[in-house]
N, C-alpha and C positions, 0 to 999 in steps of 0.2 A: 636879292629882291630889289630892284631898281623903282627910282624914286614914282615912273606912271603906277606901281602897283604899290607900293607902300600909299602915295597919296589916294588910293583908291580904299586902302584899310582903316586910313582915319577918320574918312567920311564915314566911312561902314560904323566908328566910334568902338573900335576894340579896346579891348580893358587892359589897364595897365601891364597884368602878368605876361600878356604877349608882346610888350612892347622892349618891355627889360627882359625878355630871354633872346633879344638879340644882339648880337655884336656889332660892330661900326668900325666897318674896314678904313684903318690912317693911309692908307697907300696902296696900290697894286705894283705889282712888279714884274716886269717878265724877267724870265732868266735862260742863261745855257744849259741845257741839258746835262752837259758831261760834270760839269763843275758849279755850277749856280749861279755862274757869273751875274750880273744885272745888268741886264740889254737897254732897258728901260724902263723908268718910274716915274709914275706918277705920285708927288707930294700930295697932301693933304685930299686922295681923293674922295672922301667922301663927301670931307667939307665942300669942296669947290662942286661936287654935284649936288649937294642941296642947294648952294646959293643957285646954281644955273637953274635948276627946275623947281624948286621950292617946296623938295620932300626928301626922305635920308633915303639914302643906300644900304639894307641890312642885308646881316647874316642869318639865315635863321632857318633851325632844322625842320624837315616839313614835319614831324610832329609836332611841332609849337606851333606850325602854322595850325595844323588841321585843328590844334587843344583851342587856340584862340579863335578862328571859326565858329567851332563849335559849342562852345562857350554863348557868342554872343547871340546864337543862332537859339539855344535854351532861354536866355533873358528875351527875345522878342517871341517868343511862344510855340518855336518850334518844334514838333515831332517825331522822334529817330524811332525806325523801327531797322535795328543791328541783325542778321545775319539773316535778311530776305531776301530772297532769288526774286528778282525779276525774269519771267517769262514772258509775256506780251506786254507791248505796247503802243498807243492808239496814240499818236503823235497830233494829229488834227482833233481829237476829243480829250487830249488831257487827263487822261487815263491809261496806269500800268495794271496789271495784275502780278501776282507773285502765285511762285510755285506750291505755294500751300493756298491757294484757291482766294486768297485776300484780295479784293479791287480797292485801290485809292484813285480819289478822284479831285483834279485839280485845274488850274485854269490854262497850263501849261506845263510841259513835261522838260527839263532840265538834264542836259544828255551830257552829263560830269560822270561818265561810267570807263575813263580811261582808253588806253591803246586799244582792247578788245571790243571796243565800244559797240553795244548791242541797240543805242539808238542812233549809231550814226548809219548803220545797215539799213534799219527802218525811215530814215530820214531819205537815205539817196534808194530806197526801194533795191538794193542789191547787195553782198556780199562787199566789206570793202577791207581788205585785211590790211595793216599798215607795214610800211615800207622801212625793213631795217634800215637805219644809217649805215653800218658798214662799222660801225663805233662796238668793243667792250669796255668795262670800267668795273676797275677793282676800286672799293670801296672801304673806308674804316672809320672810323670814328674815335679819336683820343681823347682820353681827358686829361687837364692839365696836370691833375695832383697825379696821376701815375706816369708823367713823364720827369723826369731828368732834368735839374734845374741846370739852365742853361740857352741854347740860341733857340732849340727849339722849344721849351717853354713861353721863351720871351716873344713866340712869332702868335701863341696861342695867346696869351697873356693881353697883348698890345697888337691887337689885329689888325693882319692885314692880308692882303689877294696878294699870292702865290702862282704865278704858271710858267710850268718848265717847260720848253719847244724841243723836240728832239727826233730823229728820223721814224717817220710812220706812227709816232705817240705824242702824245703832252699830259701832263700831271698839273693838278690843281689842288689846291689847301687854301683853305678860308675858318677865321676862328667863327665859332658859333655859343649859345648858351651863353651868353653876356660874356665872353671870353673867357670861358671855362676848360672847353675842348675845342678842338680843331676837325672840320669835316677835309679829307682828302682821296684825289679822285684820280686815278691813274687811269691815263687811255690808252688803247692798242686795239690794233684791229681785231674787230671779233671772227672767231672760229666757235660760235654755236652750231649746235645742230637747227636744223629748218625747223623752227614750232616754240624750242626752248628760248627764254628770254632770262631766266637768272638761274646758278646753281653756286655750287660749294666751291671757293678757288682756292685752289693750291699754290702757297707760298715758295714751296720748290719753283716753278712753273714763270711765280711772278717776278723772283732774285734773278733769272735766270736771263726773265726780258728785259728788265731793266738792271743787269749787273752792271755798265759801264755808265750809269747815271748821277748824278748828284745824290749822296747818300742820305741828304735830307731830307729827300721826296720819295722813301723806300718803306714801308712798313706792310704786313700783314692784313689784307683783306677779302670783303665777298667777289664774287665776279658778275656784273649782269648786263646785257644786253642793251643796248640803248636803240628805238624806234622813233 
């Protein structure tokens, strides 16, 4: 999360617990693929991007974000209504319905409904399917205390931005959860089928693509689609 959106969530005045479930990357680094080598770093990068723009650079999982969202969104008097289907909605009158027959009505409709997006259809008046990137990513999530004291603890521990470059892929690791765990993201071209965007990935599959890689950036995860 880069400092125009961090400085956008302080204004918003979000409460402390989302502020300490993030991490604050010391450094980024590119590296070689094969070996880890360090192509190049940047020192103190988070410091040096607050000073330049005048907001920090975090880590932070999007559950924390959505918890601290939502959170602040209850203290100003907000209304969640959880597992309702929107089916119509009236973009110029500020009114949705939902599939169980419920109208809310408001001054404005808010089209935060993701890739599938059901008001961006209604917005441009036609069908607008979004365009894979051409990107998979195998996903995991560790946490410190069930890793192995040692280099890769210490990269969870004392965070920092991770990205390996290497033919047709790149892998990324950033600590998250006040530097608790590490988020890490293996890319390689996707071979979904037309329509699917995540399923179950096979660790066989993933050792296989990335066997001749730096075995830092090697572990056990989901597979999904990136649009």
């Amino acid at each position: 999360m880069t400092p125009n959106a961090s400085k956008l969530l302080k204004r918003w005045d979000l409460s402390e617990p989302f502020w300490s479930s993030a991490a604050r990357p010391n450094s980024m680094n590119f590296r070689r693929y094969s070996d880890g080598t360090i192509l190049f770093r940047e020192q103190n990068y988070g410091h040096s991007l607050k000073q330049k723009y005048g907001s920090e650079t975090l880590n932070i999982s999007r559950v924390d974000v959505q918890k601290g969202l939502y959170d602040r969104a209850k203290d100003l008097g907000v209304e969640f209504h959880f597992g309702t289907k929107v089916v119509e909605v009236d973009m110029d009158g500020g009114r949705v319905k939902s599939a169980a027959g419920q109208e809310f009505q408001g001054d404005l409709v808010i089209g935060a409904d993701g890739i599938w997006s059901r008001c961006r259809e209604v917005l441009l008046g036609k069908q607008d399917h979004p365009e894979a990137t051409g990107d998979l990513v195998y996903r995991i999530i560790l946490n410190a205390e069930d890793v192995p004291a040692g280099e890769l603890r210490d990269k969870i521990t004392n965070p920092e931005l991770n990205i390996w470059f290497g033919p047709d892929c790149h892998a990324v690791s950033y600590s998250i959860r006040s530097g608790t765990a590490l988020g890490l993201g293996l890319v390689r071209p996707d071979d979904l089928p037309p329509g699917v965007s995540k399923k179950e990935g096979s660790a066989e599959e993933m050792r296989e693509l990335f066997r001749n890689w730096d075995p830092m950036s090697l572990h056990h995860s989901n597979r999904s689609g990136s649009c």
